[in-house]
C-alpha positions in Angstrom: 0.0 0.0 0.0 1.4 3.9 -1.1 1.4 5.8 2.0 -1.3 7.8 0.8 -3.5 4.7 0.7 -1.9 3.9 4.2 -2.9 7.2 5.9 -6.5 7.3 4.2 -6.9 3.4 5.6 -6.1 4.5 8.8 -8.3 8.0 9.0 -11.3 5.9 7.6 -10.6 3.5 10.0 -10.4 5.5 13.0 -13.6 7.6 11.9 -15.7 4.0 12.0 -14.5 3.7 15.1 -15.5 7.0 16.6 -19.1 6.6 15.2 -19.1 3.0 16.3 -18.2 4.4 20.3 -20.3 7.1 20.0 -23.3 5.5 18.8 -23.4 2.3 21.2 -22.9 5.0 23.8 -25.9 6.9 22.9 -28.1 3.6 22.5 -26.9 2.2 25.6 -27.7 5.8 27.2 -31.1 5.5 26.1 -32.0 1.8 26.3 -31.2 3.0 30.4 -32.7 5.8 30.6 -35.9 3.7 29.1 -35.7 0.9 32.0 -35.1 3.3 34.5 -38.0 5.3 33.4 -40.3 1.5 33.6 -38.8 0.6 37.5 -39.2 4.6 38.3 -42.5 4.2 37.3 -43.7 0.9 39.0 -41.8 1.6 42.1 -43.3 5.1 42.4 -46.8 3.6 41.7 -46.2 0.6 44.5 -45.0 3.1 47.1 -47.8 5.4 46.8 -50.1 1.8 46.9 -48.3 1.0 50.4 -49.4 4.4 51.7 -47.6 6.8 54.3 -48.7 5.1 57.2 -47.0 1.9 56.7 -43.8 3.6 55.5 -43.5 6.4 58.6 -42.0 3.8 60.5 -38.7 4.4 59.1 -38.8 8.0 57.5 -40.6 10.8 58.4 -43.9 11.3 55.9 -42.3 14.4 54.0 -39.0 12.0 52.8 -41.8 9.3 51.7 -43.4 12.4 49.8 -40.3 13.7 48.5 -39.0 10.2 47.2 -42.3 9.2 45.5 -42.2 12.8 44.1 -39.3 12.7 42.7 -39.9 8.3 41.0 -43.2 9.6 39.6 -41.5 12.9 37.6 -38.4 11.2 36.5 -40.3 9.0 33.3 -41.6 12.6 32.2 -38.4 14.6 32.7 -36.2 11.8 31.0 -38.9 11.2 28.0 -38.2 15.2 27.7 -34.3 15.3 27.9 -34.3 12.7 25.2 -36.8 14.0 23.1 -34.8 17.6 23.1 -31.4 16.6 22.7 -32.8 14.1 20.2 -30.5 10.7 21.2 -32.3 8.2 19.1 -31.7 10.3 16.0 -28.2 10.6 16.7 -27.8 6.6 17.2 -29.3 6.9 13.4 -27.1 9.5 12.4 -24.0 7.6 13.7 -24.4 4.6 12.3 -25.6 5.5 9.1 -22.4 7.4 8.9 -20.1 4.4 10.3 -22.1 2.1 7.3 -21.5 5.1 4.4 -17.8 5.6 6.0 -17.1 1.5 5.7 -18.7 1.1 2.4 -15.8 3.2 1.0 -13.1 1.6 3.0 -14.5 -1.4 2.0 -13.7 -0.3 -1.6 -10.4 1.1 -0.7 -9.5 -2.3 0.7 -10.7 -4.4 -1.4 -10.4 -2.9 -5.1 -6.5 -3.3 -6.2 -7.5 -0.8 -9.0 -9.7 2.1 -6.6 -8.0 5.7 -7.4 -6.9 6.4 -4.0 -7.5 10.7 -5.0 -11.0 9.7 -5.8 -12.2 7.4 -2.5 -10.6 10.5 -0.5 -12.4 13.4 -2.4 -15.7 11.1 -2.0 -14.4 10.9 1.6 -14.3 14.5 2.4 -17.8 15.3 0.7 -19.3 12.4 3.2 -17.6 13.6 6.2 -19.1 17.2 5.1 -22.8 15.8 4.1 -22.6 14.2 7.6 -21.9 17.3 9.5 -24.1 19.1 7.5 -27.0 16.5 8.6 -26.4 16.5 12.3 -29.4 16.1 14.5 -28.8 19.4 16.6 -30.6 20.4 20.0 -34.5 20.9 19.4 -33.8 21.4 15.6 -35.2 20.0 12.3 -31.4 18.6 10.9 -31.7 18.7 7.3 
């Protein structure tokens, strides 16, 4: 391999694998969030089923309050953080970009006759097109 094939390889390469991190964070971030907004939920709706009186014993009434208070608003409040900063569509955006990115280093690896100038120009536009495309905060992305 020329070393301009070499240094392509390697920034293709390293771009797949900072979408790949950065989506599997995002949709492990959100398959949480989405469990903890189900047991948040449930246990919010089985504390308030218990009642006060049996759980004064330990904790004054107010903590009881404050604790249900705070299970019950947490599936709305999450639902909303996700919905704004728009973390499903950027678990899209990611991989469709890691999948676009390895079809061309796919082509650059496997194609002893690919023009090297051409996969990089084709590259650059998709790195472009990607940012262009960005699911920003509480915005249409285009």
């Amino acid at each position: 391999m020329p070393n301009e094939q070499t240094a392509l390889y390697k920034d293709m390469a390293d771009e797949i694998e900072k979408r790949r991190r950065a989506g599997n964070r995002n949709y492990v971030f959100s398959y949480a969030v989405n469990w903890l907004n189900i047991v948040s939920g449930m246990l919010a709706a089985i504390f308030a089923a218990i009642g006060q009186k049996t759980l004064d014993t330990q904790f004054p009434g107010y903590a009881w309050n404050f604790v249900i208070a705070a299970l019950a608003a947490f599936p709305v409040a999450s639902a909303s953080a996700i919905s704004i900063f728009k973390v499903q569509e950027k678990v899209r955006w990611y991989w469709d970009g890691k999948l676009q990115i390895g079809a061309l280093f796919t082509e650059l690896r496997d194609n002893q006759n690919a023009v090297v100038t051409d996969i990089s120009t084709r590259f650059s536009a998709l790195k472009l097109e990607l940012e262009y495309s960005f699911p920003g905060f509480n915005a249409k992305s285009s």
